[in-house]
C-alpha positions in Angstrom: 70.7 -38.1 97.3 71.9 -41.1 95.3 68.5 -43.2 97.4 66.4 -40.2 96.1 67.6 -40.3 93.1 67.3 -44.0 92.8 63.9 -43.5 93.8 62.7 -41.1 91.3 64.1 -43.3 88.5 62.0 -45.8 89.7 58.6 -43.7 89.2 59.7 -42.6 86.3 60.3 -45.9 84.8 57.1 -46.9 86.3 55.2 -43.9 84.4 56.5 -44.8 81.4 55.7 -48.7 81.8 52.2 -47.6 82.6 51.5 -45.0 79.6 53.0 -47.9 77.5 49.9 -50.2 79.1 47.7 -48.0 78.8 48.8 -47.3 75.3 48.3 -50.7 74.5 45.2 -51.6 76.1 43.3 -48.3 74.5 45.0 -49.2 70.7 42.4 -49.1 68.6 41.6 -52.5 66.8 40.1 -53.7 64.0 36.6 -54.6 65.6 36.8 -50.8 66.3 37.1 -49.6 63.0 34.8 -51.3 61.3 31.9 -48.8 59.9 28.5 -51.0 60.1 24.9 -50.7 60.1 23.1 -51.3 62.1 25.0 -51.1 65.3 25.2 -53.0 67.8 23.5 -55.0 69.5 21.3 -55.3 66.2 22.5 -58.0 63.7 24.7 -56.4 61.6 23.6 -56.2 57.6 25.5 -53.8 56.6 29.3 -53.8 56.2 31.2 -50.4 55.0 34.2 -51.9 52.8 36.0 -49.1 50.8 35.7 -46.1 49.2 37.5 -44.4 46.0 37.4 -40.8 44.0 40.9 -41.2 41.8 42.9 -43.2 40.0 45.4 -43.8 42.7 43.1 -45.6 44.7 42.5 -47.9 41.7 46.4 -48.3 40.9 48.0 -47.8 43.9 50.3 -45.4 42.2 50.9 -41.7 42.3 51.6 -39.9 39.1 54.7 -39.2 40.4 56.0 -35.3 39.3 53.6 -33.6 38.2 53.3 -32.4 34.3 52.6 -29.5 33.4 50.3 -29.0 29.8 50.5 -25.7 27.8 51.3 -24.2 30.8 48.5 -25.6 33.2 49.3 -28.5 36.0 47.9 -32.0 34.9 46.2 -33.2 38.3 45.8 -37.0 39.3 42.9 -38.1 37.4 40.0 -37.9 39.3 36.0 -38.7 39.8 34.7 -35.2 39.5 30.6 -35.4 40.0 29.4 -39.1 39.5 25.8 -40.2 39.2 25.1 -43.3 37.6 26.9 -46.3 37.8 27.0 -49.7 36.3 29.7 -52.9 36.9 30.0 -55.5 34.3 32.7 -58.5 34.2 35.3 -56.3 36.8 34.5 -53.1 34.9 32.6 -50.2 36.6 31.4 -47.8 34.4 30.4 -44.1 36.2 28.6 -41.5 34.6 30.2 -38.0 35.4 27.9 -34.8 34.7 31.1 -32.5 35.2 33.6 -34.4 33.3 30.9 -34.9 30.3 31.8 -38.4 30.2 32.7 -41.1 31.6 35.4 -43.5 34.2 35.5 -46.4 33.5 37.7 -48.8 35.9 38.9 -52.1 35.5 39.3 -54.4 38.6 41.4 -57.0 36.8 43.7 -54.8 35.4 43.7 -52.2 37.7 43.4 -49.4 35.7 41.7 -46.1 35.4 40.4 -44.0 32.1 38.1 -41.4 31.5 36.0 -42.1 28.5 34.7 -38.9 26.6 33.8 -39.8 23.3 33.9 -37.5 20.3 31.9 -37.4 16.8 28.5 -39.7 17.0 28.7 -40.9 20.5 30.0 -37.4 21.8 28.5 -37.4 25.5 27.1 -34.2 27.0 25.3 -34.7 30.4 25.5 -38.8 30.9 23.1 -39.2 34.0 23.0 -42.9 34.1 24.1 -45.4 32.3 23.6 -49.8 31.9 25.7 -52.9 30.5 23.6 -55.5 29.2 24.8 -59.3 28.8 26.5 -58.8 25.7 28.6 -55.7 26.9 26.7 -53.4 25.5 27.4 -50.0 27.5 23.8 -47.6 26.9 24.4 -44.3 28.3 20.9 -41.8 28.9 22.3 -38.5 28.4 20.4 -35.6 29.8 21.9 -33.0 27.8 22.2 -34.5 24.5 18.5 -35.8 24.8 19.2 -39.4 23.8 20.2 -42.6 24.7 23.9 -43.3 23.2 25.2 -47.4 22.6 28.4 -48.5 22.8 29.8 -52.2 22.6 31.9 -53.7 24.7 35.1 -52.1 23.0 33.4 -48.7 23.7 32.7 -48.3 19.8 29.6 -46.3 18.9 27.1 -48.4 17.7 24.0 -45.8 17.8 21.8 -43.7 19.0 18.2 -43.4 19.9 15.1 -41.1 21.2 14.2 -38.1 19.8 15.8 -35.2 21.0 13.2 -32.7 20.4 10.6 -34.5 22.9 12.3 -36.6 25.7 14.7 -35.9 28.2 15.9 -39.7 29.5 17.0 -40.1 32.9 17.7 -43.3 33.4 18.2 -46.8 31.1 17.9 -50.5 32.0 18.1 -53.0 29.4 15.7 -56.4 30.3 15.2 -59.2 27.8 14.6 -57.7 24.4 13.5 -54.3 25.5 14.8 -51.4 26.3 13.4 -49.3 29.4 13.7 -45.0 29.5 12.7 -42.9 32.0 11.3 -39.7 30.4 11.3 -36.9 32.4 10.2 -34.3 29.5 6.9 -36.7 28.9 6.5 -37.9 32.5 6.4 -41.6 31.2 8.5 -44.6 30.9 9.4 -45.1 27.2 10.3 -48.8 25.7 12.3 -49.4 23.0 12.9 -52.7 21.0 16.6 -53.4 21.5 17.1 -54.8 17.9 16.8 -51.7 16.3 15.7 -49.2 19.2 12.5 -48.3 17.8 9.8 -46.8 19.9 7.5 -49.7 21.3 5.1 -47.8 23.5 4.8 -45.7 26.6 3.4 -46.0 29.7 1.7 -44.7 32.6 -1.1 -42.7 30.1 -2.2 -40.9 33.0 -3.6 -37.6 34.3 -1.6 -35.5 36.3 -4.2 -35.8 38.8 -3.6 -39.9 38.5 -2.2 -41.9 41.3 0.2 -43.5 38.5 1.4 -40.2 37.1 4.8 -39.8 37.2 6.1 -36.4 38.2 9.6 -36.3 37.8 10.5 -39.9 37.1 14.5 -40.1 37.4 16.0 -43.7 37.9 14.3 -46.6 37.1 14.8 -50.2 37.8 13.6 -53.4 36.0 13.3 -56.6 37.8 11.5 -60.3 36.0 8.2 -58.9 36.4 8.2 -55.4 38.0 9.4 -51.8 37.1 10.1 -49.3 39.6 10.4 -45.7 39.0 11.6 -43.1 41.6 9.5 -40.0 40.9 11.3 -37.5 42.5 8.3 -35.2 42.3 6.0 -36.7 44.4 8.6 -38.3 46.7 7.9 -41.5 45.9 8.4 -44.9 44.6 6.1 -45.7 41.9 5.6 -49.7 40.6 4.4 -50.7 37.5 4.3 -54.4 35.1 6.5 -54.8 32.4 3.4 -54.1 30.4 2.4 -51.1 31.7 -0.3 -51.8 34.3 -0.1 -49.6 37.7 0.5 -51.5 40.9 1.4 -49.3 43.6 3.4 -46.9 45.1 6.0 -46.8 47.8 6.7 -44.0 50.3 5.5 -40.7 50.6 7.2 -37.1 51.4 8.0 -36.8 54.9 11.4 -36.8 57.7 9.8 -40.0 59.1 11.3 -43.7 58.5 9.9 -44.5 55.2 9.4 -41.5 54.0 11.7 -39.7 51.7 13.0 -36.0 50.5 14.8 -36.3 47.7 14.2 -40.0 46.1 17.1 -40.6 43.7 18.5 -43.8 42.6 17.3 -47.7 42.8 17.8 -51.2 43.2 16.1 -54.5 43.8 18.1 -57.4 45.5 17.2 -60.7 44.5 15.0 -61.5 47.4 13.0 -58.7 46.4 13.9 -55.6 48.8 14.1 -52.6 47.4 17.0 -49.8 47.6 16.2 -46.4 47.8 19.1 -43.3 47.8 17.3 -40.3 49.6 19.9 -37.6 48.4 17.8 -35.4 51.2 18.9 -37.7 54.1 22.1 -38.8 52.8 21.1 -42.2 53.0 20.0 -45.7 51.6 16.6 -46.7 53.1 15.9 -50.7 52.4 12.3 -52.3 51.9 11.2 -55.7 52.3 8.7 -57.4 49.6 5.7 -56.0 51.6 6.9 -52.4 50.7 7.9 -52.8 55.0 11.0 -50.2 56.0 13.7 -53.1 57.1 16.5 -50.5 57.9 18.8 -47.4 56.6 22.3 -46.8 56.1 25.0 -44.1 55.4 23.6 -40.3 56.8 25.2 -37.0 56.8 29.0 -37.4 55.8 31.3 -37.1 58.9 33.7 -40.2 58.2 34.1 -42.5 55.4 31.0 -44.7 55.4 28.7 -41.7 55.5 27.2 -40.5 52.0 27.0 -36.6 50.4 24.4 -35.9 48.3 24.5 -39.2 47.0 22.6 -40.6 43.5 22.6 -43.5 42.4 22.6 -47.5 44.4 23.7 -50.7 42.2 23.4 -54.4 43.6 25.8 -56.7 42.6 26.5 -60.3 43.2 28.9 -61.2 40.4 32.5 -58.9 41.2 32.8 -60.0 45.2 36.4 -61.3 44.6 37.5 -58.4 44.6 36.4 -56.8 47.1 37.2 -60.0 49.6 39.6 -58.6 51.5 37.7 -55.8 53.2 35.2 -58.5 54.5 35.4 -58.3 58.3 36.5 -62.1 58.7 33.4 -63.0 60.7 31.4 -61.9 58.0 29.7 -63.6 55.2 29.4 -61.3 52.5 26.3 -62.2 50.0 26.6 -59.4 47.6 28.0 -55.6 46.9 26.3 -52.6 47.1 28.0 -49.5 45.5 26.4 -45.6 46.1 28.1 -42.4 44.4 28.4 -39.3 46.5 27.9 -36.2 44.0 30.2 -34.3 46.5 32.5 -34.7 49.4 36.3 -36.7 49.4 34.0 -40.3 48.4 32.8 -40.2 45.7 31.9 -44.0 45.2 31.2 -45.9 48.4 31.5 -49.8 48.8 29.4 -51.7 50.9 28.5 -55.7 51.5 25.3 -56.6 52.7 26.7 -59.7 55.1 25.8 -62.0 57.4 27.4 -63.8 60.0 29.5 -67.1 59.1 27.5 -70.3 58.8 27.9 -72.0 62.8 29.0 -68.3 64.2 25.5 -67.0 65.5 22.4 -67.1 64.9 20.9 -65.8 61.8 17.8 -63.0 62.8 15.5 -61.0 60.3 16.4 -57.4 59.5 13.8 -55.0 62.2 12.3 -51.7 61.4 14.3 -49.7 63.2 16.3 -46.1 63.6 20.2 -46.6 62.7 
């Protein structure tokens, strides 16, 4: 009995000893959670950092017990529906349709504020919004039918378009003019920033026009191109700063390069372009030649993954912060940030990366499906 015994102690312990192997060897590690695009064996681009919907993952903190305000609980503070966004000197600024208003985080400090302004620079609908050099913060506001300014203290400083005619959708700031999309008027409005008077308008086309613009919603404004997403005709459309047509990019379609549900934009500053499909759930990225390079995000199952997203911003000036989610045989080059209108992300973090210099060799982004 005792030998028996003996014996069955000794499987046992070997059991164990194995399980705990096998636990080991099958622990998941950080190669194996990294979220990247695309996969392997493709070069990755595309690196997934972080994600973050409420103040806590700003401060770190929890608001402890929870308050309670003429007889209502006081929640965390949280994102409710972004859809433009904008990051200036370790600020982001994010437009909130719901909250009619605004958050507004600082990286530096790490802090956390909604921003709803009253009297004169009372927001409504903010739909997108755009800092320029100076700190300016210009907000186009769906609801309220004009474009509202506010410094770089948040102060109101004024407010332009006229509210009986336009409908702006989107605003970009470049030089000493002001760029609107118009949705009401189907054209791009331009306004002098010194004193946000009406310069002119453009495209002055027939709806029947290859240059017409549909439904234009989000705009962007590089040194000598503007491009406007026209959400109905499911498109890209590209225009001088002057006005002139030059082409248009995609068409509607479930193919690669084609899109659903065109929302927001970006250029990077070798010239590819950005596009949020809300319909896909996904960023599609073009080369200079208007060439499909390749796509991330897609349906959401797991952070990483977008949900009815809106809006895409480039940025190459805030990295530092976000340093520490760089997978360390990555290169990061510059940020890309995306707002998700729904789901538990509501403003996803990405790098566009490449490998370290004397690591691998560098390869051109492929047309491919992620």
């Amino acid at each position: 009995m005792k030998f028996r015994h003996s014996r069955l102690l000794l499987h046992l312990s070997l059991a164990i000893l194995a399980t705990a192997c096998s636990s080991q060897l099958t622990k998941p590690t950080v190669e194996d959670s990294l979220t990247i695009f695309p996969p392997p064996p493709d070069t990755t681009r595309i690196q997934f950092l972080t994600t973050f919907s409420s103040a806590k993952d700003i401060t770190g903190k929890t608001s402890g017990l929870k308050s309670y305000v003429m007889g209502k609980e006081k929640e965390e503070k949280e994102i409710v529906k972004p859809y433009g966004i904008a990051i200036h000197n370790g600020k982001i600024y994010i437009c909130d349709t719901m909250l009619g208003g605004m958050e507004i985080i600082d990286l530096e400090r790490k802090t956390f504020d909604y921003f709803q302004p009253q009297g004169y620079g009372l927001l409504k609908k903010p739909i997108n919004c755009f800092v320029d050099p100076e700190g300016n913060l210009y907000v186009a506001d769906a609801q309220r039918r004009q474009v509202i300014v506010f410094d770089q203290d948040l102060k109101y400083l004024a407010n332009f378009g006229d509210a009986s005619k336009i409908k702006p959708t989107d605003v970009q700031v470049a030089g000493d003019k002001i760029y609107v999309t118009d949705m009401n008027d189907h054209k791009i409005n331009v306004y002098s920033k010194g004193d946000h008077k009406l310069v002119k308008s453009f495209p002055d086309a027939a709806e029947t026009a290859e240059e017409f613009l549909h439904q234009p919603t989000n705009l962007f404004v590089s040194s000598n191109r503007v491009y406007v997403s026209d959400f109905g005709e499911f498109n890209v459309k590209v225009f001088t700063p002057e006005g002139e047509y030059v082409r248009s990019i995609g068409s509607y379609g479930k193919g690669l390069g084609q899109f659903v549900r065109p929302k927001g934009i970006a250029v990077d500053k070798n010239n590819n372009l950005f596009v949020v499909d809300a319909g896909f759930e996904n960023v599609q990225i073009f080369d200079k030649f208007d060439r499909l390079l390749m796509f991330f995000g897609g349906e959401y199952k797991s952070p990483g993954d977008m949900w009815l997203p809106a809006k895409v911003v480039i940025d190459y000036d805030n990295l530092k912060y976000f340093e520490k989610y760089v997978y360390k045989g990555f290169q990061a080059r510059h940020l890309i940030f995306v707002t998700n209108q729904y789901g538990p992300d509501k403003v996803n973090v990405y790098a566009y990366v490449g490998p370290e210099i004397g690591t691998g060799p560098e390869r051109e982004m492929t047309t491919r499906k992620n």
